[in-house]
N, C-alpha and C positions, 0 to 999 in steps of 0.2 A: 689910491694910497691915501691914507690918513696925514691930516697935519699934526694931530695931534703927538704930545711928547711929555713922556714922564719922567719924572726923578727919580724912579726906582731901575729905569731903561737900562740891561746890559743884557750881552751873551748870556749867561746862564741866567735871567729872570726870564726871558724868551724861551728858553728851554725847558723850564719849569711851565710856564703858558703855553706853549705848543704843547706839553706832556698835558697837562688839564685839560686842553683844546683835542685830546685823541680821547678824554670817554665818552663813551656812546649810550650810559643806562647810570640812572640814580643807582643800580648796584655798583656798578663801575667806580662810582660816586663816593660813596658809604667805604667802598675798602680805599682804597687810596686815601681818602679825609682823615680815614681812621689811623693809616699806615706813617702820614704826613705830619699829624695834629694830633695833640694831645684834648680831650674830651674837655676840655674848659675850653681850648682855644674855638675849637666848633661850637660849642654852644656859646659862646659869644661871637661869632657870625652867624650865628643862627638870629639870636637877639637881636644885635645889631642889623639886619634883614628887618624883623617883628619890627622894629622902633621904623625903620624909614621908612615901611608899607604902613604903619597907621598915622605920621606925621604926612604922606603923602595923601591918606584920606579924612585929612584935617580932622585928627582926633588931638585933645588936648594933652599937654604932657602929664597931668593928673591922671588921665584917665588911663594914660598908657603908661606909668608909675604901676594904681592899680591892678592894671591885667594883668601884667608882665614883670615888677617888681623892680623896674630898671630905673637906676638914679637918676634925678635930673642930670646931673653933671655927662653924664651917658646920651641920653633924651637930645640934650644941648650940641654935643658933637657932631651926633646924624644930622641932627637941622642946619646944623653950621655945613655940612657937608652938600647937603641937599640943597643948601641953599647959594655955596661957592665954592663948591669941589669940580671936580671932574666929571659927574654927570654920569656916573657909573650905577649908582643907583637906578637911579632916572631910567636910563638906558635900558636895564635888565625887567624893572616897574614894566615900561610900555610894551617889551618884547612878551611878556606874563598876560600881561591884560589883552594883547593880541590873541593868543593861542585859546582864550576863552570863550 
């Protein structure tokens, strides 16, 4: 069992994560995200994915401005995240580079 403990922790957010923890295929994936989330809110986890996988391979915030067109003020977040969050990033990063 985890120590870990979040702010967001209740009955029904578990619910919702046990419901995300039952798909089994990026199709699965795609309709539920779609069903769930409105096409901005996805692609801004989509983005914000793009920003902490290239701040994770030390790319600079210029350059990932650049590619991806995302605000410093944006850029800044992930890094603040990655760099004092909960590790969630991180986590999902090495489980990725595992499978490779």
């Amino acid at each position: 069992m985890s120590e870990y403990s979040s702010k967001l922790e209740s009955k029904d957010m578990d619910f919702l994560f046990e419901g995300i923890l039952s798909l089994q295929t990026k199709e699965e994936c795609y309709r539920f995200f779609e069903d769930i989330c409105t096409i901005n809110e996805i692609k801004a986890f989509e983005q914000r994915f793009q920003i902490a996988t290239m701040l994770v391979d030390k790319r600079t915030y210029i350059d990932i401005t650049g590619a991806i067109g995302a605000s410093t003020a944006t850029i800044s977040r992930i890094n603040r995240s990655l760099n004092y969050g909960s590790d969630g990033y991180k986590l999902i990063l090495e489980r990725l580079k595992l499978k490779k």
